[in-house]
ROSE-4610 file (N, C-alpha, C; in Angstrom, 1 decimal, always signed):
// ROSE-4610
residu = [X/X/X/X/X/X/X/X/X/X/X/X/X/X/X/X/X/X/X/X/X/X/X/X/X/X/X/X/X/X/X/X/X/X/X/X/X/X/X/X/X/X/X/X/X/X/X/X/X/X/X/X/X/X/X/X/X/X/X/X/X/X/X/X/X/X/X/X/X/X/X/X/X/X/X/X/X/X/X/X/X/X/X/X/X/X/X/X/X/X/X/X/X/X/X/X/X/X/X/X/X/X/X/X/X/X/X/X/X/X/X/X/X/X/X/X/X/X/X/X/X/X/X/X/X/X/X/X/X/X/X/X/X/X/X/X/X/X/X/X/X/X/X/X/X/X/X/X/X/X/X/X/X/X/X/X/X/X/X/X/X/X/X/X/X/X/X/X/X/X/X/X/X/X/X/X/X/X/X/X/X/X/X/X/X/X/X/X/X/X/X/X/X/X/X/X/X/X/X/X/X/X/X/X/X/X/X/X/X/X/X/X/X/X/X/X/X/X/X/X/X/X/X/X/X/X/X/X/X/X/X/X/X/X/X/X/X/X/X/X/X/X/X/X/X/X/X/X/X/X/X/X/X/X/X/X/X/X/X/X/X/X/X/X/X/X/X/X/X/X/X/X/X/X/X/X/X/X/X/X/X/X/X/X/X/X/X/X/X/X/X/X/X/X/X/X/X/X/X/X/X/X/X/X/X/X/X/X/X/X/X/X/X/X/X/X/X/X/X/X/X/X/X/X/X/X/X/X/X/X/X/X/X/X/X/X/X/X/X/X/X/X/X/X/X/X/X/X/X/X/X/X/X/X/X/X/X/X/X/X/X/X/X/X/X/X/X/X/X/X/X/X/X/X/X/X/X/X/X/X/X/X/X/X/X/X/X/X/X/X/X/X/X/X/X/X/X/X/X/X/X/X/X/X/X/X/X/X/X/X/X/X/X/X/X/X/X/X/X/X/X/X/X/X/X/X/X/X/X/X/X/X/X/X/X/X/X/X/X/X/X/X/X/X/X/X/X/X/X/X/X/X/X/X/X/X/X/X/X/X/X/X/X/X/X/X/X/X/X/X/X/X/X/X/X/X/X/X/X/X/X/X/X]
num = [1/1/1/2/2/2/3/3/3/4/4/4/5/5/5/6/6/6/7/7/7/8/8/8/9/9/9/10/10/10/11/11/11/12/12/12/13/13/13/14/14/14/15/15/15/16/16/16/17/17/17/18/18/18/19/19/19/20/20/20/21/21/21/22/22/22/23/23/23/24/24/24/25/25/25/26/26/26/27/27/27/28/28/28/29/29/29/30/30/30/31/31/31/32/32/32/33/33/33/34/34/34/35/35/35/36/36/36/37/37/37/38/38/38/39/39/39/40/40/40/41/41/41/42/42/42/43/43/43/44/44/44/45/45/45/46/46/46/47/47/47/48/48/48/49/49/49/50/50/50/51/51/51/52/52/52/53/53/53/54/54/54/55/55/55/56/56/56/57/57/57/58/58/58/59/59/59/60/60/60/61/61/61/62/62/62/63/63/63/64/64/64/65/65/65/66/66/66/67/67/67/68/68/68/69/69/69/70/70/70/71/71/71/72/72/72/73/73/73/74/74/74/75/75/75/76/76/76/77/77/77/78/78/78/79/79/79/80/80/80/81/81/81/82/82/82/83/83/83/84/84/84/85/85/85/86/86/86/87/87/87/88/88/88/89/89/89/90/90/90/91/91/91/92/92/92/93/93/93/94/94/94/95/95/95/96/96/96/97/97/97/98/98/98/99/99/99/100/100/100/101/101/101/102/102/102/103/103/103/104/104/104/105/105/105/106/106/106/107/107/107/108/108/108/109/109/109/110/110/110/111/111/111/112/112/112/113/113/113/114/114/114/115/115/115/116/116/116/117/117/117/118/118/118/119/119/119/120/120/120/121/121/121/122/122/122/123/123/123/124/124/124/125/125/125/126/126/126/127/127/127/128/128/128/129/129/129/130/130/130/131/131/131/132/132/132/133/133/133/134/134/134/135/135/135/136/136/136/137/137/137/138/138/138/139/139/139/140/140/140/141/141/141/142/142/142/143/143/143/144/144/144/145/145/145/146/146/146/147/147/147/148/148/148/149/149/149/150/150/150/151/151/151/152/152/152/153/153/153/154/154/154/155/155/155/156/156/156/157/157/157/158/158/158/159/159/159/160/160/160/161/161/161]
x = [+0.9/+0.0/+0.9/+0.7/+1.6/+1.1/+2.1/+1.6/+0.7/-0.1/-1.2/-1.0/-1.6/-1.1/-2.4/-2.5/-3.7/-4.8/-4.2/-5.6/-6.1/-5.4/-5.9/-7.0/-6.3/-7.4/-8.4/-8.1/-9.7/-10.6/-10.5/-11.1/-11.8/-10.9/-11.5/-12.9/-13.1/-14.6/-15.6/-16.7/-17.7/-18.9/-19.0/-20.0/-19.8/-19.1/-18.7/-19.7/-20.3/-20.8/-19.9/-20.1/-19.7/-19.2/-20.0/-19.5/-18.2/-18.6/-17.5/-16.1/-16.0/-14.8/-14.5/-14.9/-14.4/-14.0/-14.6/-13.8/-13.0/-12.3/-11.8/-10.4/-9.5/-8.2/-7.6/-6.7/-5.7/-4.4/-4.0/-2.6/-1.9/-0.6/+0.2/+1.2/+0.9/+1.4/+3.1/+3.7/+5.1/+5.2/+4.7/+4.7/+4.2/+3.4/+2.9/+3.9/+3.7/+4.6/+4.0/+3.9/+3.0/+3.4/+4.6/+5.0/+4.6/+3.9/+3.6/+1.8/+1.1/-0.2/-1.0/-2.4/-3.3/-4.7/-4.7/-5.4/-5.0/-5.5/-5.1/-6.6/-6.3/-7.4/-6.7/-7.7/-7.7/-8.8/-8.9/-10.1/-10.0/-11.1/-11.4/-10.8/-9.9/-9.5/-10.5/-11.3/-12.9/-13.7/-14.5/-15.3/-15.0/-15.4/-14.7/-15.8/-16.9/-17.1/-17.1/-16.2/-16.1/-14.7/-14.7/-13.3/-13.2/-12.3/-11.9/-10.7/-11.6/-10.4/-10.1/-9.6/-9.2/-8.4/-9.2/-9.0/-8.8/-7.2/-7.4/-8.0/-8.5/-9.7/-9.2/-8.7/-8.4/-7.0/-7.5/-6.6/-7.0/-7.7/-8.1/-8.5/-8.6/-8.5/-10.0/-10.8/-12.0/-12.0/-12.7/-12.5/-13.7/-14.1/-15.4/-15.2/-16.5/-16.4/-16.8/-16.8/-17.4/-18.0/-18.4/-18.8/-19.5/-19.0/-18.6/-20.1/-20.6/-21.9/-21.9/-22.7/-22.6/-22.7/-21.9/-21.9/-21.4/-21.9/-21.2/-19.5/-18.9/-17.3/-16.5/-17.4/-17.4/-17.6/-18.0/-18.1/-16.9/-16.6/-15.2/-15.7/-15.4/-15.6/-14.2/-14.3/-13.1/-13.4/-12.6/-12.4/-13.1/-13.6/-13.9/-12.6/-12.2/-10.8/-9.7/-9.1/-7.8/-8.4/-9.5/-9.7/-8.7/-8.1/-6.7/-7.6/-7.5/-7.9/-7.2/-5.9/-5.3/-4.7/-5.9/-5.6/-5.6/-4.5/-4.2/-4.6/-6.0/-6.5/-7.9/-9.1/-10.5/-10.9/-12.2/-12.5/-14.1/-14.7/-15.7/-16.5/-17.8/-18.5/-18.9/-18.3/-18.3/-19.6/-20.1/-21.2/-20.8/-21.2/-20.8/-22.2/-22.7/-23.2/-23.1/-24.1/-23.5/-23.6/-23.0/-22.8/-24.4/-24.2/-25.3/-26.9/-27.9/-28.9/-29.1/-28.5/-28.8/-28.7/-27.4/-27.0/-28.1/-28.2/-29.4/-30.6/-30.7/-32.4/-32.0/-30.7/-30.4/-29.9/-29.6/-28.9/-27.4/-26.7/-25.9/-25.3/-24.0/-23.4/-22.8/-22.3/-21.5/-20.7/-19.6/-18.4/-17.8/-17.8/-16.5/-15.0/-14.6/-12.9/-12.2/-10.8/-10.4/-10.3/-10.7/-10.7/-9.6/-8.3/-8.0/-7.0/-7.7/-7.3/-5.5/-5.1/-4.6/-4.3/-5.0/-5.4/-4.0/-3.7/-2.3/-0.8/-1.2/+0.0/-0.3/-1.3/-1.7/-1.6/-2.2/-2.2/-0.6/+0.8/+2.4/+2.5/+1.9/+3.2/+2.9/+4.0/+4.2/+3.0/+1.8/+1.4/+1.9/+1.4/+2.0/+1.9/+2.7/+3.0/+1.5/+1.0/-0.3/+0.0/+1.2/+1.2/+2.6/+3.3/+4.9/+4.8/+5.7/+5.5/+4.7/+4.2/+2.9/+4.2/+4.0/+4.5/+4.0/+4.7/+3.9/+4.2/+5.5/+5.6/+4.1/+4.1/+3.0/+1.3/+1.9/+0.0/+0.0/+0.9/+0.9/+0.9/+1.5/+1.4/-0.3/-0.8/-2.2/-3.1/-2.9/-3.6/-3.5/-2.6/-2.7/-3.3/-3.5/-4.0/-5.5/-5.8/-7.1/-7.7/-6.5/-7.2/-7.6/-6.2/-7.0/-8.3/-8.5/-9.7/-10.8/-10.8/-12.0/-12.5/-10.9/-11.3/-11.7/-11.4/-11.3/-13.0/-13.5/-15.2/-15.5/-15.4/-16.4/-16.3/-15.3/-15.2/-15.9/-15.6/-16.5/-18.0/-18.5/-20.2/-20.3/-19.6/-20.2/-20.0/-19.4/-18.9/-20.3/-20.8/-21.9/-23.1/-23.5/-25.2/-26.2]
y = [-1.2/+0.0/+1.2/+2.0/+3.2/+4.4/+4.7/+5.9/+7.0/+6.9/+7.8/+9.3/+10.6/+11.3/+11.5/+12.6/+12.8/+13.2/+14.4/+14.7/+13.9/+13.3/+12.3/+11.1/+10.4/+9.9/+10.6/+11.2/+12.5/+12.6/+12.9/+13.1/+11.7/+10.6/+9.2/+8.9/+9.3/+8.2/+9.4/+7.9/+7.6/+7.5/+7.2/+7.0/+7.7/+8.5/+9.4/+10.3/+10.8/+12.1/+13.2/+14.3/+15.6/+15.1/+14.9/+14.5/+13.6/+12.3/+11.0/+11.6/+12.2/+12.8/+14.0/+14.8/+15.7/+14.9/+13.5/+13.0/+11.5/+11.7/+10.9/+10.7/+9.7/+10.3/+9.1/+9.6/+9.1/+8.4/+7.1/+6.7/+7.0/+7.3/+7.9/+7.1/+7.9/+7.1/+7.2/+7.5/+7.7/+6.1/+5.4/+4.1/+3.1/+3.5/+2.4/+1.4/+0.7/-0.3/-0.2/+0.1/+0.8/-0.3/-0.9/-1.9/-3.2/-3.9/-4.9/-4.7/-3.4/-3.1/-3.5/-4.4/-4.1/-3.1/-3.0/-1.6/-1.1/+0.1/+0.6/+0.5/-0.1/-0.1/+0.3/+0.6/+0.7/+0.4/+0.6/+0.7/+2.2/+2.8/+4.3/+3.7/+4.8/+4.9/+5.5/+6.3/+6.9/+6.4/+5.4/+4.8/+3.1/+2.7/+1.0/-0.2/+0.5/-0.4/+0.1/+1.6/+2.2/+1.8/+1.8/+1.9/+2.5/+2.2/+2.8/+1.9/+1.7/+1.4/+2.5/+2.0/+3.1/+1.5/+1.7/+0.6/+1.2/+0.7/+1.0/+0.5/+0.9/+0.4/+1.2/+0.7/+1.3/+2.4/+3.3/+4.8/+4.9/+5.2/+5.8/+5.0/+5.5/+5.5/+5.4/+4.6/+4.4/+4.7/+4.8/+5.0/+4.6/+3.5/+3.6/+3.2/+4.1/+3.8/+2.5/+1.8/+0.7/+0.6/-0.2/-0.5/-1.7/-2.4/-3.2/-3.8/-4.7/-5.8/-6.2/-6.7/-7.0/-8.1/-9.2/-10.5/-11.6/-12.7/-13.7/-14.1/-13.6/-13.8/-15.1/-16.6/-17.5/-18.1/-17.4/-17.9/-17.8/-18.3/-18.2/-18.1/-17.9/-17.3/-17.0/-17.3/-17.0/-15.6/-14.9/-13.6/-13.8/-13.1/-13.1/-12.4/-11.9/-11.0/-11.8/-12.3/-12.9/-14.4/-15.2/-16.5/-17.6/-16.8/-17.5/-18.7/-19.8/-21.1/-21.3/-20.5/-21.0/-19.2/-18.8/-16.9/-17.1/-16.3/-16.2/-15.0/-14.6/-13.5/-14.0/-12.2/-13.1/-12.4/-12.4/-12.1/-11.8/-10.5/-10.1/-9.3/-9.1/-8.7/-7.5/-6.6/-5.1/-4.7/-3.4/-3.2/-1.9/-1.4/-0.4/+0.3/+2.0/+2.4/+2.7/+2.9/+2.5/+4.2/+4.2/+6.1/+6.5/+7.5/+8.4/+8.6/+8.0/+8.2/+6.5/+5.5/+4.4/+4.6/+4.9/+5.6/+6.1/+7.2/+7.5/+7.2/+6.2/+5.4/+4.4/+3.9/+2.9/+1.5/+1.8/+0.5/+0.4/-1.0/-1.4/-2.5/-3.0/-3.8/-4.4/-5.6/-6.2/-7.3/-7.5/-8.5/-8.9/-10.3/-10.7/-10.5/-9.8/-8.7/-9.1/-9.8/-9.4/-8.7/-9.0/-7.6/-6.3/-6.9/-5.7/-5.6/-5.8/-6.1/-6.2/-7.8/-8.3/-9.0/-8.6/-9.0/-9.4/-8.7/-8.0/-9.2/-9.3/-9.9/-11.9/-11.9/-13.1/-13.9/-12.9/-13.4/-13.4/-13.3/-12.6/-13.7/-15.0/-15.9/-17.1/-17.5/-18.8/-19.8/-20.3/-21.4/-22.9/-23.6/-25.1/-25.9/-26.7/-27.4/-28.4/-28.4/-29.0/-30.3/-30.4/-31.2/-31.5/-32.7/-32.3/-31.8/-30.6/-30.1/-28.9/-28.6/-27.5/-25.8/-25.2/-23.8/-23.0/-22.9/-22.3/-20.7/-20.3/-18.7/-18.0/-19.0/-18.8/-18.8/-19.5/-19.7/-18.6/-18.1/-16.2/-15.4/-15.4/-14.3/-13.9/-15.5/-15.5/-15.2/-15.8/-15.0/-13.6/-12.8/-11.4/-10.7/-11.3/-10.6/-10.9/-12.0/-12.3/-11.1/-10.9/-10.1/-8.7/-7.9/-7.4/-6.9/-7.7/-7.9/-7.7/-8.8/-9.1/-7.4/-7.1/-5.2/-4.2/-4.6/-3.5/-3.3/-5.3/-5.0/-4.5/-5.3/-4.7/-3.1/-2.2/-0.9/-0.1/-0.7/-0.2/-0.6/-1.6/-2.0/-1.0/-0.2/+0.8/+1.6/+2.5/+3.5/+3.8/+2.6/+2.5/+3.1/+4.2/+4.5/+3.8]
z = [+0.0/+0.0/+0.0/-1.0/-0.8/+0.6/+1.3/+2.6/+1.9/+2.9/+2.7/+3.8/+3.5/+4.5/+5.4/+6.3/+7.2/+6.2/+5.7/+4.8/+4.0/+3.2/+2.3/+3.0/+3.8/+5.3/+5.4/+5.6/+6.3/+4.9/+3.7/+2.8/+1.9/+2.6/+1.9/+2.4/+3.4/+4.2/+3.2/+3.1/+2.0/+3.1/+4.2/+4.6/+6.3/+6.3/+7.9/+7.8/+9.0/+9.1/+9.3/+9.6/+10.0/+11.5/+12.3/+13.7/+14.0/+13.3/+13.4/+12.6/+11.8/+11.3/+12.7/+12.5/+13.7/+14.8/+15.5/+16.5/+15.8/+14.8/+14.0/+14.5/+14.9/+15.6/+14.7/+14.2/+13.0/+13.7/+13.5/+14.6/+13.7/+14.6/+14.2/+12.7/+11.7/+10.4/+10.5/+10.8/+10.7/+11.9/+12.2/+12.8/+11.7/+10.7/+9.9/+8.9/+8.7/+7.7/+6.4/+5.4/+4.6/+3.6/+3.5/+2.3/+2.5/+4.5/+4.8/+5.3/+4.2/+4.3/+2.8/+3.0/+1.9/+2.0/+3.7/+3.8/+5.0/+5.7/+7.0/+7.7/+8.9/+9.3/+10.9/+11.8/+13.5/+13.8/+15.3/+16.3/+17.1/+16.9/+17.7/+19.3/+19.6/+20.8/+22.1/+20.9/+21.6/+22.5/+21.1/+21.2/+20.8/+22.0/+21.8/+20.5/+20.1/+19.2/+17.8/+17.5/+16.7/+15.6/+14.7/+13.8/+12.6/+11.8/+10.8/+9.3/+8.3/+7.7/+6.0/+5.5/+4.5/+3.3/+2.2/+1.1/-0.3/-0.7/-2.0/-2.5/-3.9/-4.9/-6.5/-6.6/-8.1/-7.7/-8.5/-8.4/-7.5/-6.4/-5.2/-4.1/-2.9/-1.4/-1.0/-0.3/+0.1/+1.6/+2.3/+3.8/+4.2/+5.1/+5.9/+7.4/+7.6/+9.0/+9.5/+10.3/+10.7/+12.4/+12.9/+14.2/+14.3/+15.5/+16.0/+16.8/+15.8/+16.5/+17.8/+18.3/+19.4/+19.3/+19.8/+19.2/+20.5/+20.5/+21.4/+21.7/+22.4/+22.4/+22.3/+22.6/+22.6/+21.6/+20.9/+18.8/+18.2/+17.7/+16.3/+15.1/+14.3/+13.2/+12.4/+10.8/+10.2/+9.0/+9.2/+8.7/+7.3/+6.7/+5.4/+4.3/+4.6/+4.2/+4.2/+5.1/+4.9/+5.2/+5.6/+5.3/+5.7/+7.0/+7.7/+8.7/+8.4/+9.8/+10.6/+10.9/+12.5/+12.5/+12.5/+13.3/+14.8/+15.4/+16.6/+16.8/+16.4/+16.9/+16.7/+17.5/+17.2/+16.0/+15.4/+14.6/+14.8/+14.7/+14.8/+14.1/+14.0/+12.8/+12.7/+12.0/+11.3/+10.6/+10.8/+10.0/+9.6/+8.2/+7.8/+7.2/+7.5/+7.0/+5.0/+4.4/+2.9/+2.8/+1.8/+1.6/+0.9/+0.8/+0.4/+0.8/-0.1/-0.1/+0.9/+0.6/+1.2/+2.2/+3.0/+4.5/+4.7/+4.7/+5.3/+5.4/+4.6/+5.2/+5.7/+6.2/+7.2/+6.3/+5.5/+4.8/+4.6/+5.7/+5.7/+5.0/+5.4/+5.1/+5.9/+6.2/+7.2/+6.6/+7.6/+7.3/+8.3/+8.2/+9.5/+9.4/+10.3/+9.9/+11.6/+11.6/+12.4/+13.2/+14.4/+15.5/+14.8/+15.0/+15.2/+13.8/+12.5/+11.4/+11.1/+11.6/+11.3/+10.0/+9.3/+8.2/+7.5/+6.9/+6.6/+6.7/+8.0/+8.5/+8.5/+8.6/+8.7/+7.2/+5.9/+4.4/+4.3/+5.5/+4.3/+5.1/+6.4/+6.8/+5.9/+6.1/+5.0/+5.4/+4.3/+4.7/+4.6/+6.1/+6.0/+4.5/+4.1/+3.1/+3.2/+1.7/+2.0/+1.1/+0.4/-0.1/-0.5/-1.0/-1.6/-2.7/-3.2/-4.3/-3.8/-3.2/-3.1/-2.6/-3.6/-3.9/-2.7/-1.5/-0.2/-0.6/-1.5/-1.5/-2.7/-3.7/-4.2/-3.8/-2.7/-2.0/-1.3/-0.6/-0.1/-1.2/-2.0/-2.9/-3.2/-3.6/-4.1/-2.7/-1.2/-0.4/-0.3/-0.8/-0.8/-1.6/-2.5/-3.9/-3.3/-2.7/-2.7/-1.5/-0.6/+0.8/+0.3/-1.1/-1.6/-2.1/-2.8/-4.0/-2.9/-1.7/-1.2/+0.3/+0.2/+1.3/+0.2/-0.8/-2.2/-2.5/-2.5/-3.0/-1.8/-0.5/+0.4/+0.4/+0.5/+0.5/-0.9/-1.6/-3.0/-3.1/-2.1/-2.0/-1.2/-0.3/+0.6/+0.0/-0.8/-1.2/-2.5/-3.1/-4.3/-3.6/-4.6/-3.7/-4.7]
């Protein structure tokens, strides 16, 4: 993912209000790994069932806000994005307002996303050898492309009015 700056951030979200931007708190990018990212995402320091990711999609930067279902902690669930079966993290279900005219009459979208979108890191480690002969640097490459594709649509179904 190429580094993105504050403003650019701030101008991406497609489905923010006036309010949620104003208490919008950006971590600090000069910490980001930006070469070992396919999107940037966080969790509001604010508000604990609030977050934020930002998705390329073409030429351009998508940003939605999301928040955090209220869900059983005792369920597992596997990410729909990176589709990792031995995540050492949890994974919980995101709902995102859709932008425009849909937003505002209450129509969302949701996805199951690593809590604290690990995404990233989980599609770059080597998968176990599933077979002899089985190409594990090419089965990462292709999980990446795929974690892509699959943050790229979800961000672009919310971003469609």
């Amino acid at each position: 993912m190429l580094p993105l700056t504050d403003q650019v951030i701030r101008s991406a979200f497609v489905n923010a209000t006036r309010k949620e931007l104003s208490e919008l708190t950006i971590p600090d990018l000069a910490e980001v790994a930006w070469a070992n990212l396919d999107y940037l995402g966080w969790r509001d320091p604010k508000f604990a069932k609030r977050a934020w990711i930002v998705v390329p999609v073409g030429d351009e930067v998508i940003g939605v806000v999301l928040k955090q279902a209220d869900a059983d902690p005792r369920r597992r669930a596997q990410c729909a994005w990176c589709q990792d079966v031995t995540l050492p993290n949890d994974v919980v279900l995101y709902g995102a307002r859709r932008a425009g005219h849909g937003g505002r009459n209450g129509n969302t979208l949701g996805t199951l996303v690593c809590e604290s979108f690990q995404c990233s890191k989980n599609v770059r480690m080597l998968p176990p050898s599933a077979y002899l002969g089985f190409d594990r640097e090419a089965a990462r490459q292709e999980r990446i492309g795929l974690l892509r594709e699959r943050s790229a649509a979800f961000a672009a179904s919310v971003a469609a009015e």
